[in-house]
N, C-alpha and C positions, 0 to 999 in steps of 0.2 A: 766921137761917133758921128759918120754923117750921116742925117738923118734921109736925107733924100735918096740917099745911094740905096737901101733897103727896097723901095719899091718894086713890087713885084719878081723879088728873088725870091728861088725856088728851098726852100731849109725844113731839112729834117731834123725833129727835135727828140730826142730820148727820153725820159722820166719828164716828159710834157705836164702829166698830173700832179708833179710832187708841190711842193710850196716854191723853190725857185722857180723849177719849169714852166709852171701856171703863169708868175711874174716875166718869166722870158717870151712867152707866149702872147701874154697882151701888151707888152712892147713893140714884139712885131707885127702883131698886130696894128697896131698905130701907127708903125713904121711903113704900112700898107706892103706887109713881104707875102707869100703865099708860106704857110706852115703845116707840114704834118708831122703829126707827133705819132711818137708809139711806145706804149707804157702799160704798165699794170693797173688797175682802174687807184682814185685818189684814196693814198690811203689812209686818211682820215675823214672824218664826219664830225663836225662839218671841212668841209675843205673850199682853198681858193678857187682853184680849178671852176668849180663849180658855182659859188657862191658869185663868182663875180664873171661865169658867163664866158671863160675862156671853151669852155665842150660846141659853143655853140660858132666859133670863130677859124677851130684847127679843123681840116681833114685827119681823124683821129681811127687808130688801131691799135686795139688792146691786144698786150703781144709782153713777153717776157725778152729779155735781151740773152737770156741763158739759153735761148733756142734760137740757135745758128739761122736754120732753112727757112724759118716764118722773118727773121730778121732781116735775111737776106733778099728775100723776095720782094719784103716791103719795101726795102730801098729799092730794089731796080724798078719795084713799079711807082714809089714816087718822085723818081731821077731828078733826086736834090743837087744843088751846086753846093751846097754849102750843109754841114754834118754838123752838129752841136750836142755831144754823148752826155747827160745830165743822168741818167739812168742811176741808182745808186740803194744799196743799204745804205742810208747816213746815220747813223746812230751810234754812237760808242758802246755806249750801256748795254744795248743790245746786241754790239757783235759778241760780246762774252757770255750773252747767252746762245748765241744762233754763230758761234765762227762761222759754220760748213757753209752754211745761207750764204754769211758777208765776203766773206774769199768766191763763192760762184759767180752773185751777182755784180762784184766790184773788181774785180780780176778777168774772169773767165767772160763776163759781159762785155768787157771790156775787151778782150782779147775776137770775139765776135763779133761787136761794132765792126774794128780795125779789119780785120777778116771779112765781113758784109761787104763794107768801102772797098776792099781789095778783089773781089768777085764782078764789081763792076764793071771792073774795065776800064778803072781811069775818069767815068763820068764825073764823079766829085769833085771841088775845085781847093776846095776847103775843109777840114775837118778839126775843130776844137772841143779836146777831151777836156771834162772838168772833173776835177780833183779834190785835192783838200789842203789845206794850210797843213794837214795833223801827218800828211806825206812826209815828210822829214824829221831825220832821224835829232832826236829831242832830246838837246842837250842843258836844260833850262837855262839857255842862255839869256841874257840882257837885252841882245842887240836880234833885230832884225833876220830872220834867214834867207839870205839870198839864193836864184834860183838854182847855182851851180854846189850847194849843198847837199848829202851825202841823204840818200833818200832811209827809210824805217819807218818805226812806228812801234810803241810796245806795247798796245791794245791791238785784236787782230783788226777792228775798222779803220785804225791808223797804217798797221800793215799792209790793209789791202789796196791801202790808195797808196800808198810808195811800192807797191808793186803793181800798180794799174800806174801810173810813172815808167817803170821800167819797161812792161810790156809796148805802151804807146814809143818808148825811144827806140826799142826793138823794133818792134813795125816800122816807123817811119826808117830807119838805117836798111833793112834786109829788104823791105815792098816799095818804099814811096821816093825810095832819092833818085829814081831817075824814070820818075812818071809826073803827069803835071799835078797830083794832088801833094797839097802843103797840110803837114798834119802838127797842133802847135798840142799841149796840155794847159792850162788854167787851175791856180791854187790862190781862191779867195781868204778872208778871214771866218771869223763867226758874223753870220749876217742874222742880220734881223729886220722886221716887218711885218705890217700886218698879214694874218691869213694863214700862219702859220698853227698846228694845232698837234707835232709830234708830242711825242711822250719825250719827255729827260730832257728837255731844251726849254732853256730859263724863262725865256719869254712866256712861250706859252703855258707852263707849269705856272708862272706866275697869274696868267691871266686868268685859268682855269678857277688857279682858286679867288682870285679877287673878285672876279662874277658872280661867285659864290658868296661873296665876304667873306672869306676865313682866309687866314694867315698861309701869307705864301713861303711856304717851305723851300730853303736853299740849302743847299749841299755843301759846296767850298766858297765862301765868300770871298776868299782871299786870290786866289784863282787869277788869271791876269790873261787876259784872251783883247785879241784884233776884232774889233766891231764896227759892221759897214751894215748901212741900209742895202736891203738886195737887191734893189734898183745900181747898185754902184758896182759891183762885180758882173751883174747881167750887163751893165752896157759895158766893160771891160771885154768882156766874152765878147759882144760885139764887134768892137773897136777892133779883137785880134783879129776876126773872122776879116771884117773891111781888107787889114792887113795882106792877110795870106791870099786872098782872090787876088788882089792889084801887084803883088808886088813879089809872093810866092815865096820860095824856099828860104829867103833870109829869113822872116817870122817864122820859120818852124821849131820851134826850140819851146822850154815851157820857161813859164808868166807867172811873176805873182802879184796877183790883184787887190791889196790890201789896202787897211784904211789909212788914214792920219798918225803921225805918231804920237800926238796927246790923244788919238781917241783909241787908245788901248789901255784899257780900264781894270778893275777887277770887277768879278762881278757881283761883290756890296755894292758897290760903285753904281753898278748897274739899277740893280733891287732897291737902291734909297731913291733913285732917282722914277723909277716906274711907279712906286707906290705914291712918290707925289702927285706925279702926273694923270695919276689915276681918283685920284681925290679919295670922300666917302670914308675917311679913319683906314685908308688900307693902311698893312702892314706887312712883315715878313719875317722870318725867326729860323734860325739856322736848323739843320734837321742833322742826324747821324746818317754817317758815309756806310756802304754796304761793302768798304774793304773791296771796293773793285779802284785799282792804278788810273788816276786821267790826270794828266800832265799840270804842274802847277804855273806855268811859264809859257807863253808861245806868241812871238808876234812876229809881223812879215816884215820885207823890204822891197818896196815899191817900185823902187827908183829906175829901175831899168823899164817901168812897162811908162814911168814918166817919163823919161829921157827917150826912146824910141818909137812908143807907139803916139805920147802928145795923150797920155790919160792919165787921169788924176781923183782923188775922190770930191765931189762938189757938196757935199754935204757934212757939217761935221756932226759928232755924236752926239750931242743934245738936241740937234733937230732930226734927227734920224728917230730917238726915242721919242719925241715928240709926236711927230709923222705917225709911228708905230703903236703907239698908245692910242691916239686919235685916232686909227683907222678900227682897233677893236670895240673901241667905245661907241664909234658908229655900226658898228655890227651890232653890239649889245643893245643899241637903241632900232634896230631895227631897218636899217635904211638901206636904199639899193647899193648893194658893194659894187656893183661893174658901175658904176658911175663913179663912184667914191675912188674906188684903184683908179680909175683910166684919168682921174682930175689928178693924182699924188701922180702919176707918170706924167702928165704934162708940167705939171709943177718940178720935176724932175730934168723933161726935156727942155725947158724954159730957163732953169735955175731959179724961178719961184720960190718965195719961202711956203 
């Protein structure tokens, strides 16, 4: 990522509120780009968004991606070069309670975005849809899934982002091959960091209850998931964007963003390692499954976003949890987080431990 190159580019952000967007938000920030975001307000409490002072940084409009003509409008009037669709149900757990929700906002959002971008007129120069690892179809394989793999999902939040895949390779083939907009997708691993505070995502179930002191309840310990600090797929998402402005249609194709291949863990793995780093007798104890399907296997293959974009993860996974741990522990102690995030992103853009 170059860091200079961002200055005062014009990028519109989607789900700017959620816990990644927040973190892509005060990157670009520091990156000195001009950002507006448009999104449903944060949906947790507490959230980063706020906590660490990103509301006070974007040109910001509360707006659903499920509504075409407020979508639309918002982009022609903040005539981004550059689109970054982070907008999402990301939940697994709860697309089996909410499919209709997960399929509208992850499908149909997404088929809006592309349709917004395509109402322009060509203004946009760049456009990076983000995805999911959980996009491809899951064959508990060993190895790595590379990005020319056969998209699915047998949860409908896994579904809908291998159909927000599909829809993003439709548009770019039928609207963009022969306008100047480069439109690429993005499929990270399971990220983590601080400021995160959904329901059913390990980290923060775990933190919830370790603040608490009482024992953090885990589900499938056995479980085997790609784990990246969310600082390492947001500058990936970068890196594509760089890409597709300079150099266009060859980058338009989808990416996968993933971490290390020792740092795809289970996540016991995960939980022994948290509960040290968190000191105070934590602990943690495996809990009963609610007979809802999530995959027991799934890790990425990088290699193509190494070998042509020149990106790679600079972090490996015990400093990522480290980092991670460290950043709630300062929240728990009370300290200003928009200092706190904006030092762990320079230590980030440095390679600082």
């Amino acid at each position: 990522m170059n860091a200079s190159w961002w200055k005062s580019r014009k990028v519109f952000v989607t789900g700017h509120t959620g816990f990644k967007g927040a973190w892509l938000c005060l990157l670009l920030d520091r990156l000195g780009a001009e950002v507006h975001g448009y999104s449903l307000p944060a949906p947790t409490q507490p959230n980063l968004y706020g906590l660490a002072g990103a509301n006070d940084r974007v040109r910001n409009t509360l707006g659903d991606v499920r509504d075409l003509l407020r979508l639309s409008a918002t982009i022609r009037e903040a005539n981004p070069e550059i689109v970054i669709h982070m907008a999402a149900q990301a939940l697994v757990r709860k697309s089996y309670q909410d499919p209709v929700e997960t399929y509208a906002t992850n499908v149909m959002g997404t088929v809006n975005l592309l349709e917004a971008v395509r109402l322009t007129g060509g203004g946009v120069v760049a456009v990076v849809v983000v995805t999911s690892d959980k996009c491809y179809e899951n064959r508990e394989w060993a190895k790595g899934y590379c990005e020319d793999e056969a998209m699915g999902g047998h949860d409908p939040y896994s579904s809908s982002k291998g159909c927000a895949e599909l829809v993003t390779s439709a548009y770019r083939r039928s609207y963009f091959h022969d306008i100047k907009t480069a439109v690429a997708s993005a499929r990270a691993g399971n990220v983590i960091g601080g400021g995160d505070w959904a329901k059913d995502r390990l980290i923060p179930d775990m933190i919830r209850a370790l603040a608490e002191k009482k024992s953090a309840p885990i589900r499938n310990p056995d479980s085997i998931r790609p784990w990246q600090h969310v600082l390492e797929p947001v500058g990936g998402y970068l890196t594509l964007a760089e890409h597709l402005v300079e150099k266009g249609k060859q980058f338009a194709e989808g990416w996968n963003f993933g971490p290390r291949e020792n740092d795809t863990q289970t996540v016991g793995w995960i939980a022994d390692r948290v509960v040290k780093l968190w000191g105070d007798n934590a602990r943690w104890e495996r809990v009963g499954q609610q007979n809802l399907h999530e995959a027991f296997s799934l890790t990425l293959d990088a290699g193509k976003a190494r070998t042509r974009l020149g990106w790679k993860s600079t972090s490996d996974l015990p400093v990522a949890l480290e980092q991670t741990v460290k950043w709630y522990k300062a929240w728990n102690d009370g300290q200003d987080m928009r200092k706190y995030s904006m030092r762990q992103i320079e230590q980030f853009l440095t390679g600082a431990d």
